[in-house]
N, CA, C and O atoms as CSV, one atom per row, in Angstrom:
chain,resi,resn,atom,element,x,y,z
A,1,UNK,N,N,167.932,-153.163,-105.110
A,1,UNK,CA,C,167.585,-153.339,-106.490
A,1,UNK,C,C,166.065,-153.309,-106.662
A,1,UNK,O,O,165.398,-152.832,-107.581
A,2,UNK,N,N,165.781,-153.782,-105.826
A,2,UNK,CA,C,163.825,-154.007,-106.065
A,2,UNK,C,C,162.966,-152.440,-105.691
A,2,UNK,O,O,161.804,-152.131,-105.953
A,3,UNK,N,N,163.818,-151.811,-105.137
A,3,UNK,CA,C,163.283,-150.550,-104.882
A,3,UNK,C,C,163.758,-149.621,-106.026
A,3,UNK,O,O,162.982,-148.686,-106.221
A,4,UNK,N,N,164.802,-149.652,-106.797
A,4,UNK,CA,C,165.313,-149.191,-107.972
A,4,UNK,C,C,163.829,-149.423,-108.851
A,4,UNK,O,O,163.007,-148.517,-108.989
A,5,UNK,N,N,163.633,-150.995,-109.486
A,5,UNK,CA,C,162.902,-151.717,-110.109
A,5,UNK,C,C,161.041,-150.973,-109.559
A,5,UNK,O,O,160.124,-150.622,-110.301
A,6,UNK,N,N,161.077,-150.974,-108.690
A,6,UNK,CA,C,159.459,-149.986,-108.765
A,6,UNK,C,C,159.236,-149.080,-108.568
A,6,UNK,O,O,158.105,-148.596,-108.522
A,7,UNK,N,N,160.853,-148.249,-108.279
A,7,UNK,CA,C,160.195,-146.534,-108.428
A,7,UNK,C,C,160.576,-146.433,-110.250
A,7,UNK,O,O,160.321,-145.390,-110.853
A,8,UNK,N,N,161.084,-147.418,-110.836
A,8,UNK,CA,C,161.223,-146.558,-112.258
A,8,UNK,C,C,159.554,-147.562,-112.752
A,8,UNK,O,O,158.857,-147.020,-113.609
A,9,UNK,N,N,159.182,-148.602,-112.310
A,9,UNK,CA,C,157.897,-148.891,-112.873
A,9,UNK,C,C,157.038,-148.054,-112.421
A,9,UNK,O,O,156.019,-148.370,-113.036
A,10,UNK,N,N,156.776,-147.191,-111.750
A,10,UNK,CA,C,155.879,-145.991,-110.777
A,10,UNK,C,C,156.055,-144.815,-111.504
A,10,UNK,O,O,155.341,-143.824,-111.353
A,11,UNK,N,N,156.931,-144.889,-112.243
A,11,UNK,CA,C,157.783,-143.408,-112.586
A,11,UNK,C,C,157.773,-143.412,-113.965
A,11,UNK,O,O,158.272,-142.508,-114.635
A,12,UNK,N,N,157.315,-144.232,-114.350
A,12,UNK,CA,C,157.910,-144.908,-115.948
A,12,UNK,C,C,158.116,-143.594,-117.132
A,12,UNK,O,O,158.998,-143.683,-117.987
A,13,UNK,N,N,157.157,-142.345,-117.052
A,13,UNK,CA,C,157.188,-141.443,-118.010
A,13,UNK,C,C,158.665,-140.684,-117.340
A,13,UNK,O,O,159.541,-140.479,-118.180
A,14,UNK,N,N,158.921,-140.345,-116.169
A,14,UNK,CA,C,159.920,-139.806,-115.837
A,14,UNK,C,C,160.897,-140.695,-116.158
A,14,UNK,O,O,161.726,-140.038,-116.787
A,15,UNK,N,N,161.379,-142.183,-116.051
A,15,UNK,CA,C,162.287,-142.933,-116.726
A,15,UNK,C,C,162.675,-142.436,-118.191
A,15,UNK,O,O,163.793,-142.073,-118.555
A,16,UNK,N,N,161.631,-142.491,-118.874
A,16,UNK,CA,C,161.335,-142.416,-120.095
A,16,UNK,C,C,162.406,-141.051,-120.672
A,16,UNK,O,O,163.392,-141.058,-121.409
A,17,UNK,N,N,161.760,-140.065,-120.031
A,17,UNK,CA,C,162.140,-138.965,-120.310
A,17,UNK,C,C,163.463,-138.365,-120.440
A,17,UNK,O,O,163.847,-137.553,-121.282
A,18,UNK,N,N,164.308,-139.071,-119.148
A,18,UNK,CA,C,165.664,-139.101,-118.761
A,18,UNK,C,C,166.457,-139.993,-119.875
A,18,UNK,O,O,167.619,-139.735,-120.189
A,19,UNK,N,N,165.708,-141.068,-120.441
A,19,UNK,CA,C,166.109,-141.386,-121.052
A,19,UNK,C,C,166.324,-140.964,-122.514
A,19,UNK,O,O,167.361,-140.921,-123.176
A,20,UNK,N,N,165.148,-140.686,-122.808
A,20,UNK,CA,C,165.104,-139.683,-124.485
A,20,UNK,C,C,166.393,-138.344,-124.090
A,20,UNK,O,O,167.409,-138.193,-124.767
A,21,UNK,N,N,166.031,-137.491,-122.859
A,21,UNK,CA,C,167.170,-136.579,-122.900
A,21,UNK,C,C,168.542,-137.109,-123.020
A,21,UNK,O,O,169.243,-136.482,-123.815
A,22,UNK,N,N,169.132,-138.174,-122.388
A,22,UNK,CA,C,170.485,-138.624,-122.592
A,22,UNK,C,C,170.618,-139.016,-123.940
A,22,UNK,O,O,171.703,-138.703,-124.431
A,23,UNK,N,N,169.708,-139.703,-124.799
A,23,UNK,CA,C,170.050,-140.116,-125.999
A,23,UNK,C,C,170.083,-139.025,-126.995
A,23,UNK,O,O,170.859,-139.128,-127.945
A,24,UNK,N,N,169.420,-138.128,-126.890
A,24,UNK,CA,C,169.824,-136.618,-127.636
A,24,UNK,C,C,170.864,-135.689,-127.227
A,24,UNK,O,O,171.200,-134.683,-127.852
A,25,UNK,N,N,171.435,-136.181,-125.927
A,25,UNK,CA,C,172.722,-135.736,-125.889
A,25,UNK,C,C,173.806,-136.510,-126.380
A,25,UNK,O,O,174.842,-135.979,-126.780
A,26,UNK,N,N,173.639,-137.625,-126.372
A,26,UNK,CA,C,174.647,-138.639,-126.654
A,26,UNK,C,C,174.696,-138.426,-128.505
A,26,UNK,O,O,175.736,-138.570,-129.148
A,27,UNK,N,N,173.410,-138.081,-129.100
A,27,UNK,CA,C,173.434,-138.039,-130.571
A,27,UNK,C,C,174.098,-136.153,-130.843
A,27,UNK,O,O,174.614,-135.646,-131.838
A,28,UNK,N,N,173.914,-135.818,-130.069
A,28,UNK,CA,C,174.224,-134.139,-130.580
A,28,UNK,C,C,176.101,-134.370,-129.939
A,28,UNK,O,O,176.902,-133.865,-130.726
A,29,UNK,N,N,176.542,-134.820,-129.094
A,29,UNK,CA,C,177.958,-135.110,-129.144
A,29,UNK,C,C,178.596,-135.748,-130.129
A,29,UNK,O,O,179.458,-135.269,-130.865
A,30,UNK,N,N,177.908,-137.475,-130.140
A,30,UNK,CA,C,178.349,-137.928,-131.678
A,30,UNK,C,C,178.656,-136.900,-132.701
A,30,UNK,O,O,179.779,-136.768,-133.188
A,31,UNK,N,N,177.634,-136.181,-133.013
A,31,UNK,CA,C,177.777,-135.367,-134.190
A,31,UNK,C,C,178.665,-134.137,-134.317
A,31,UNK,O,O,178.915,-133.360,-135.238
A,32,UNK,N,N,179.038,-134.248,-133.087
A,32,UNK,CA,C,180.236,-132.800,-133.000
A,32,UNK,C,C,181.728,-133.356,-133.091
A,32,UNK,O,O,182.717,-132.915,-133.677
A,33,UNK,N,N,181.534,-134.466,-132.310
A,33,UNK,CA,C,182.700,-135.089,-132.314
A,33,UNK,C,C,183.786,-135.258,-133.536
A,33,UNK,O,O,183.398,-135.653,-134.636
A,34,UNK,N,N,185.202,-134.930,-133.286
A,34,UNK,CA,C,185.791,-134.863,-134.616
A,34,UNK,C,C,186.755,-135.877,-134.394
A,34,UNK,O,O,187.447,-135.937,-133.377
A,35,UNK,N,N,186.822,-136.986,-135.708
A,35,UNK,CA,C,187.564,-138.130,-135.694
A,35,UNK,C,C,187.995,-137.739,-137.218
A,35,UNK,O,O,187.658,-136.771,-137.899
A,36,UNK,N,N,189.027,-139.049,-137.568
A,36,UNK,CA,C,189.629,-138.882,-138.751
A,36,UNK,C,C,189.042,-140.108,-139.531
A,36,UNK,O,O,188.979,-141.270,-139.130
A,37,UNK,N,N,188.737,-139.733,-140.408
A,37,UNK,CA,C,188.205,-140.647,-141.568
A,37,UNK,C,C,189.275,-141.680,-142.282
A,37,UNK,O,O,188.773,-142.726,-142.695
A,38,UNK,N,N,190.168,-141.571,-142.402
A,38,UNK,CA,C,191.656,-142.372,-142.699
A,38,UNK,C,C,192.223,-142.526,-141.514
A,38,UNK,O,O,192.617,-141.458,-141.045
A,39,UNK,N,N,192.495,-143.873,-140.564
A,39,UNK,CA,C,193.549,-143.469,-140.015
A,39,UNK,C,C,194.909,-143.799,-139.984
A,39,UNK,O,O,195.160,-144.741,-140.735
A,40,UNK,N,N,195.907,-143.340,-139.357
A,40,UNK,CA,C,197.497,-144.021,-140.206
A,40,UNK,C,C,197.324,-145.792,-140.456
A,40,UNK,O,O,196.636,-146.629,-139.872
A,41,UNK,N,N,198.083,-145.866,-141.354
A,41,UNK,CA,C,197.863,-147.451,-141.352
A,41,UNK,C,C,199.471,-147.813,-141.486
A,41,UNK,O,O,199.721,-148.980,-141.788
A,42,UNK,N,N,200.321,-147.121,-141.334
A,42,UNK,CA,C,201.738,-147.109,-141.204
A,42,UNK,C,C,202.287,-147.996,-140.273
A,42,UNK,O,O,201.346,-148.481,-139.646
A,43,UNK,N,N,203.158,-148.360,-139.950
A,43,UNK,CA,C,203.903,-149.817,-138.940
A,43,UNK,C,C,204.058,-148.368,-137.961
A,43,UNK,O,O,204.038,-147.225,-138.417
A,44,UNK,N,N,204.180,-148.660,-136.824
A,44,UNK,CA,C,204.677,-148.417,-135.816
A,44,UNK,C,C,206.301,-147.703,-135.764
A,44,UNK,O,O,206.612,-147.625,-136.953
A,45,UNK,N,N,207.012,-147.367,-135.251
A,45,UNK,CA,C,208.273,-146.313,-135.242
A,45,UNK,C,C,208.871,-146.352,-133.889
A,45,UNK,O,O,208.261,-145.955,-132.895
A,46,UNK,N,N,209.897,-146.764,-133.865
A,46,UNK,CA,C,210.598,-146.468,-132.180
A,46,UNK,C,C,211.755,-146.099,-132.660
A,46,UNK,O,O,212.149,-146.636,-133.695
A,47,UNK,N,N,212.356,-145.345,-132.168
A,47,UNK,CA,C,213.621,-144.702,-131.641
A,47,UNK,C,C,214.282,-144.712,-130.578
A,47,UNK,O,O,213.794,-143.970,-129.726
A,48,UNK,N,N,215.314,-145.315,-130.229
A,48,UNK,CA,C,215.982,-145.398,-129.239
A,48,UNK,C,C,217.082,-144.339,-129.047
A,48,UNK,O,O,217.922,-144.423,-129.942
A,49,UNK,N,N,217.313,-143.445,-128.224
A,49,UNK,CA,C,218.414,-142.802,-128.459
A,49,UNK,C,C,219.351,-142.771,-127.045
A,49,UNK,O,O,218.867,-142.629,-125.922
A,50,UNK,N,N,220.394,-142.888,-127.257
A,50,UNK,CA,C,221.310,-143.079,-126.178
A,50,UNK,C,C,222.726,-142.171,-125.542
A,50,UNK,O,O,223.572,-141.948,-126.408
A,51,UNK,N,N,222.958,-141.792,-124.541
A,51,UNK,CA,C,224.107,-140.817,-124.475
A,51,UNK,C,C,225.429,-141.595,-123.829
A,51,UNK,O,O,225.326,-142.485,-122.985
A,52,UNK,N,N,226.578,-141.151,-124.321
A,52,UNK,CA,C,227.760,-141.971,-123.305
A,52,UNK,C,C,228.522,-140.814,-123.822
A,52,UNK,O,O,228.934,-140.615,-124.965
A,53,UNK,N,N,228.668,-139.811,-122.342
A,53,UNK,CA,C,229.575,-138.758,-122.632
A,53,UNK,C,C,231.200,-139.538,-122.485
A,53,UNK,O,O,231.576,-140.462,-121.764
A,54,UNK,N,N,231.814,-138.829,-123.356
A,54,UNK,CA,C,233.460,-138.944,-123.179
A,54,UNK,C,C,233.652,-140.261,-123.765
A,54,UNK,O,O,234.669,-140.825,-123.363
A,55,UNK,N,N,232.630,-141.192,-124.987
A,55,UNK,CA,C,232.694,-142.395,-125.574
A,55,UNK,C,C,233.065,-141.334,-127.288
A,55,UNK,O,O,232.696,-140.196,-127.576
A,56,UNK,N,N,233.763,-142.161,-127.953
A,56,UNK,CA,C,233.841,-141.427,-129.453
A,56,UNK,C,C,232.258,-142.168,-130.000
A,56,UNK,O,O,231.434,-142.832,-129.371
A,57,UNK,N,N,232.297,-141.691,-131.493
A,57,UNK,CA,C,231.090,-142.339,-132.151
A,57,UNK,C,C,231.330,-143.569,-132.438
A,57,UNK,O,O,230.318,-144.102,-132.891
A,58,UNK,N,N,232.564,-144.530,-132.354
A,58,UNK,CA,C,233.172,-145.705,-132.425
A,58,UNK,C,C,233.076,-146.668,-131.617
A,58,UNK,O,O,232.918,-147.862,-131.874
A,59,UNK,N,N,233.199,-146.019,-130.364
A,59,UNK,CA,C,232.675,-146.958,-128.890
A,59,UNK,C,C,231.780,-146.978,-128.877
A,59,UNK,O,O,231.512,-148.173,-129.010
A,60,UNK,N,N,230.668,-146.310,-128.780
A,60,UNK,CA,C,229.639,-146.221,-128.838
A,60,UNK,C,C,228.572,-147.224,-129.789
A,60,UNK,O,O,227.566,-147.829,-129.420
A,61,UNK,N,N,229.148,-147.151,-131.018
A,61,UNK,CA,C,228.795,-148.171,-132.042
A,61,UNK,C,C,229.548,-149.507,-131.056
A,61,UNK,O,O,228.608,-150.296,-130.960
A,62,UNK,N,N,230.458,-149.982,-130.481
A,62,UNK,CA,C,230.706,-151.256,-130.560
A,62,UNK,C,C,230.118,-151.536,-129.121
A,62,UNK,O,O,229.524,-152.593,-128.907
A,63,UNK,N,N,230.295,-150.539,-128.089
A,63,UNK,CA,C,229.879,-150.934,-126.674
A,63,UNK,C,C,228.173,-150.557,-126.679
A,63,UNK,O,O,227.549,-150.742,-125.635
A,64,UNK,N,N,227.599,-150.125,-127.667
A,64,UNK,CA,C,226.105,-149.932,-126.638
A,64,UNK,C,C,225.239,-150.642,-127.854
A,64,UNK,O,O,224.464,-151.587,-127.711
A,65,UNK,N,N,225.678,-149.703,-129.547
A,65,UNK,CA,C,224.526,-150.007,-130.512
A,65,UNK,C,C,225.001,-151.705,-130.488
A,65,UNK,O,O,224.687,-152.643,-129.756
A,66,UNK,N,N,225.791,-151.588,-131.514
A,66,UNK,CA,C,225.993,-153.770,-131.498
A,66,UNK,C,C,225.328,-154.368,-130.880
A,66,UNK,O,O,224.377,-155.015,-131.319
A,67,UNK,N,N,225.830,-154.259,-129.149
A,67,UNK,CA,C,224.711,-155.378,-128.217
A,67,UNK,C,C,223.282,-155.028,-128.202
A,67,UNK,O,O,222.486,-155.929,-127.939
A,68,UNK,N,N,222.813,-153.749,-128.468
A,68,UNK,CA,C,221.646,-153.576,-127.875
A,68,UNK,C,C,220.859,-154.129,-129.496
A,68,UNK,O,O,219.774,-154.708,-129.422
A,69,UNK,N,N,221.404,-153.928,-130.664
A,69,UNK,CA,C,220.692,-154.642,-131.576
A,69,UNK,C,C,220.708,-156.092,-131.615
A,69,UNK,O,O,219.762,-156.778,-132.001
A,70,UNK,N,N,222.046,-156.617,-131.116
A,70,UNK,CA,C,222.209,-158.211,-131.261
A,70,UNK,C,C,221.570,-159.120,-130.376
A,70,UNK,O,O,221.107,-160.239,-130.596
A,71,UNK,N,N,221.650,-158.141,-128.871
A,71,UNK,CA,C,221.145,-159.283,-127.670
A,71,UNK,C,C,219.501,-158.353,-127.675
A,71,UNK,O,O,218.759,-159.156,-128.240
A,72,UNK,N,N,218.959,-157.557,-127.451
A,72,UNK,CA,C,218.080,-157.187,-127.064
A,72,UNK,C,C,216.975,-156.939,-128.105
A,72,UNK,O,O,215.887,-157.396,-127.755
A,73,UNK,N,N,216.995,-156.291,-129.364
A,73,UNK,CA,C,216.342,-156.192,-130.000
A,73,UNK,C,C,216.011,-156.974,-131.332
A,73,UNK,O,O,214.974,-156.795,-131.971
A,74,UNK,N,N,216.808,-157.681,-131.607
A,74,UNK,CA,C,216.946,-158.805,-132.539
A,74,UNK,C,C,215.509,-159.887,-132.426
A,74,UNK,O,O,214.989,-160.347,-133.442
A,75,UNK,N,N,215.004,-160.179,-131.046
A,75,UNK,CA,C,214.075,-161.010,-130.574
A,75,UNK,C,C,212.577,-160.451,-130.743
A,75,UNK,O,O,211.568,-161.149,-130.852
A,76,UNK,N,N,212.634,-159.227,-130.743
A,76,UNK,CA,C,211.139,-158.331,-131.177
A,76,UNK,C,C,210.185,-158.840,-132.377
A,76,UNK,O,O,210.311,-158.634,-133.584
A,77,UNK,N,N,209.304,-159.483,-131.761
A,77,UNK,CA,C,207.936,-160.096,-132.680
A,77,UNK,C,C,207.798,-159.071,-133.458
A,77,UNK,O,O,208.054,-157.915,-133.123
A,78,UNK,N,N,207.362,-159.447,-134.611
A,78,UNK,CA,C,206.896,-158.532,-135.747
A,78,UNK,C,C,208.308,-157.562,-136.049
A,78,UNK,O,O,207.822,-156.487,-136.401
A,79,UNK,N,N,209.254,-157.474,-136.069
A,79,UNK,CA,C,210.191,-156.624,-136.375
A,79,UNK,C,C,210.875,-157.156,-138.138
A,79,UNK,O,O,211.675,-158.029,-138.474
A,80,UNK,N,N,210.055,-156.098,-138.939
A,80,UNK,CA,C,210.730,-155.998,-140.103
A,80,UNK,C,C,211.687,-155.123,-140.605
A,80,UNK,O,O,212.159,-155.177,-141.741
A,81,UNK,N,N,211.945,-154.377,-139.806
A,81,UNK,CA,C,212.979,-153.792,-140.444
A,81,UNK,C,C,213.855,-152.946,-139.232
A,81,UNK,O,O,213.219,-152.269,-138.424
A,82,UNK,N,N,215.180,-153.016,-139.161
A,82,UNK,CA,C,216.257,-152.432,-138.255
A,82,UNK,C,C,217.549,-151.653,-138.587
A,82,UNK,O,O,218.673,-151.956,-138.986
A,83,UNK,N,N,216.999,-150.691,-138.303
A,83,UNK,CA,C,218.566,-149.592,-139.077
A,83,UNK,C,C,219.021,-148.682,-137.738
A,83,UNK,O,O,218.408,-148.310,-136.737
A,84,UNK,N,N,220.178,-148.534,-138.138
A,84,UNK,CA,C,221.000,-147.973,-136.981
A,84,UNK,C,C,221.753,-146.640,-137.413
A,84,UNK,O,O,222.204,-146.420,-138.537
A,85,UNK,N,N,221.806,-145.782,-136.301
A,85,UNK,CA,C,222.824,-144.472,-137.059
A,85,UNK,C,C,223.324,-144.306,-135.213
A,85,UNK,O,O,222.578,-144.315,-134.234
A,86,UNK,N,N,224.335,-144.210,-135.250
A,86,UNK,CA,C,225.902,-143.599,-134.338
A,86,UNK,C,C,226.456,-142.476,-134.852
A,86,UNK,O,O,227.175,-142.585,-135.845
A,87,UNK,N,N,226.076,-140.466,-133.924
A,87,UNK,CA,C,226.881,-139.735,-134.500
A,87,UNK,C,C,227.488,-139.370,-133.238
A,87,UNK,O,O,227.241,-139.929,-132.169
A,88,UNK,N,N,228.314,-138.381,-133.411
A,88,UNK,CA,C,228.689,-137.593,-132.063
A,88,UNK,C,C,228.534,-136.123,-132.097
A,88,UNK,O,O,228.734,-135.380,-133.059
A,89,UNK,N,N,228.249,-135.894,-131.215
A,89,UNK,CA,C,228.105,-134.080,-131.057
A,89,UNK,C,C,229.280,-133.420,-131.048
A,89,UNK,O,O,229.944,-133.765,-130.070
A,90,UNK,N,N,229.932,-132.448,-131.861
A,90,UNK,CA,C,230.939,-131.681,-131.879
A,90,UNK,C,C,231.285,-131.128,-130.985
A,90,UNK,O,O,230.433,-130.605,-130.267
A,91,UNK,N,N,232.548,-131.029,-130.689
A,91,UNK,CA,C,232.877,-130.641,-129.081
A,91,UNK,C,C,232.519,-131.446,-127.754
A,91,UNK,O,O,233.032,-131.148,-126.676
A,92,UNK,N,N,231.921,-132.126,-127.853
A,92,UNK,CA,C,231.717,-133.219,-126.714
A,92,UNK,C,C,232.258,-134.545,-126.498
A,92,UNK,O,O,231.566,-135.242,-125.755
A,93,UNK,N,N,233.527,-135.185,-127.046
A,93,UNK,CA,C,233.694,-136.124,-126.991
A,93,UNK,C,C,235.019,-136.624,-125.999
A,93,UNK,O,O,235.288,-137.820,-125.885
């Protein structure tokens, strides 16, 4: 550290310099840089989606959605709102 500490006091215009160049790079990136001026302010979104070949859309509703809303997801901090949809794919059941 102490040898760090007196080659940049020895050096000080070359410190200097390195330093003005990084900060005009750091300002010419800022300024290119593209961000969004709004950003979503929307709740969050999860989707769970689940497969049980050779289950109808009936089992399915009672053996997987039911528990997984009653025991598992029911307990989720901040959870305002919970909707459910059970279909089946045609020909696959």
């Amino acid at each position: 550290m102490r040898v760090i500490v007196s080659w940049s006091l020895r050096y000080r215009l070359i410190v200097l310099g390195i330093a003005a160049v990084l900060m005009l790079a750091g300002y010419t990136l800022l300024s290119r840089a593209s961000f969004d001026t709004l950003p979503e302010f929307g709740p969050p979104r999860v989707e769970v989606q689940t497969e049980a070949l050779g289950l109808s859309a009936q089992e399915v509703e009672q053996l997987i959605t039911v528990p997984l809303e009653q025991d598992l997801l029911a307990g989720v901090p901040w959870l305002d709102t919970m909707t459910s949809s059970t279909s089946s794919i045609p020909g696959i059941e």
